[in-house]
C-alpha positions as CSV (number, residue, x, y, z in Angstrom):
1,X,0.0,0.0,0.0
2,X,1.3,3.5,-0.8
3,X,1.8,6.0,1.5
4,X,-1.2,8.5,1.0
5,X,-3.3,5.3,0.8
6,X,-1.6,4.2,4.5
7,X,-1.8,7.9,6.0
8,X,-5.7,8.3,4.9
9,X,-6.5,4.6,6.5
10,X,-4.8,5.6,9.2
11,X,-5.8,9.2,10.2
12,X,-9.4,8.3,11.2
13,X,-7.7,6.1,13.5
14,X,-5.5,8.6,14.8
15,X,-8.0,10.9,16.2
16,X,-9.1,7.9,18.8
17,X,-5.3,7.6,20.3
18,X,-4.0,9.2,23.0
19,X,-1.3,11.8,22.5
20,X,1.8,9.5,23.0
21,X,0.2,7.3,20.8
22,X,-0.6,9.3,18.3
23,X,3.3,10.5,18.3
24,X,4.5,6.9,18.5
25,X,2.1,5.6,15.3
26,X,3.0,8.7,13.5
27,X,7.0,8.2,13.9
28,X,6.1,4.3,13.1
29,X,4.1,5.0,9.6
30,X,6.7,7.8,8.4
31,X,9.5,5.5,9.5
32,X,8.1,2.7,7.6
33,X,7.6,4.6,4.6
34,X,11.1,6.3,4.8
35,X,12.8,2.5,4.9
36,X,10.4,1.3,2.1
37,X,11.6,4.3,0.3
38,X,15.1,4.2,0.5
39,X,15.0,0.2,-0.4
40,X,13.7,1.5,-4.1
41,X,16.9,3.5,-4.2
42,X,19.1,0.6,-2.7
43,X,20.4,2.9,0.1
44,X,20.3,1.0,3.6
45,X,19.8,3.3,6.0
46,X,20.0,3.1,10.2
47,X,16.5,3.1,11.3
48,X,17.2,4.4,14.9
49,X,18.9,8.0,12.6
50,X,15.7,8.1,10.6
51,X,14.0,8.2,13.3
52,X,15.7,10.6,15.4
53,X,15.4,12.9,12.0
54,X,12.0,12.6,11.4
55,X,11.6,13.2,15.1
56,X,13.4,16.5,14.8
57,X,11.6,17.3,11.5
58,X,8.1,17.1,13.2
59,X,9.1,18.7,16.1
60,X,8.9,15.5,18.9
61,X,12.3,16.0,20.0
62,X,15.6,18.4,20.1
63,X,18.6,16.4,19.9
64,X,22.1,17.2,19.1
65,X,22.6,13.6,17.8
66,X,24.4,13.5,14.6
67,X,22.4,12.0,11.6
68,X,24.0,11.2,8.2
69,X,22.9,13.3,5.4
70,X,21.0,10.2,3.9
71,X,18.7,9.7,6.8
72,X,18.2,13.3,7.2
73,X,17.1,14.0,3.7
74,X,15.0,10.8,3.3
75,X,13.1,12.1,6.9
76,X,12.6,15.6,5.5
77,X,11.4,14.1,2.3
78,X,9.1,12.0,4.1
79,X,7.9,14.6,6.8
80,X,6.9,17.2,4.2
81,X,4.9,14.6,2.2
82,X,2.9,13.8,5.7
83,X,2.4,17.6,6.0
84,X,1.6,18.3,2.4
85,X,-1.0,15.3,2.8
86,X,-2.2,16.5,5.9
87,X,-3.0,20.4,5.0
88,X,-4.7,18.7,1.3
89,X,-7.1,16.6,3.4
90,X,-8.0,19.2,6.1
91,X,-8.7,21.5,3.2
92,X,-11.2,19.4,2.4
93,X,-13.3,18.8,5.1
């Protein structure tokens, strides 16, 4: 399943979740999608760094734990997709 596919199944969902939750199924679903990216491009990335970036990117934590530019470009890539998605289907309800 693709990712808008995944993020639209997922966001009714969401709203039922407690906060923690939310942030731990949010970080799990972009994560996912980052490593399932970055397989099509045969890079193997560190899952714990994509993490910690897309953590940074949506604003869960500030760390100053170094991340290689590969898993910090594949988590912004990732993160502004989620937020591009995200302002698209709350512009249309």
């Amino acid at each position: 399943m693709d990712f808008s596919k995944n993020r639209g199944l997922v966001f009714g969902a969401i709203k039922h979740i407690e906060a923690v939750s939310k942030n731990d199924l949010l970080l799990d679903l972009l994560s996912e999608e980052a490593l399932k990216t970055s397989e099509i491009e045969e890079e193997d990335l560190n899952i714990e760094s994509v993490q910690s970036a897309i953590k940074r990117n949506v604003g869960f934590t500030i760390d100053n734990k170094k991340i290689a530019p590969a898993e910090l470009h594949i988590s912004e890539m990732i993160v502004d997709l989620y937020k591009s998605i995200s302002k698209h289907l709350h512009a249309h309800n």
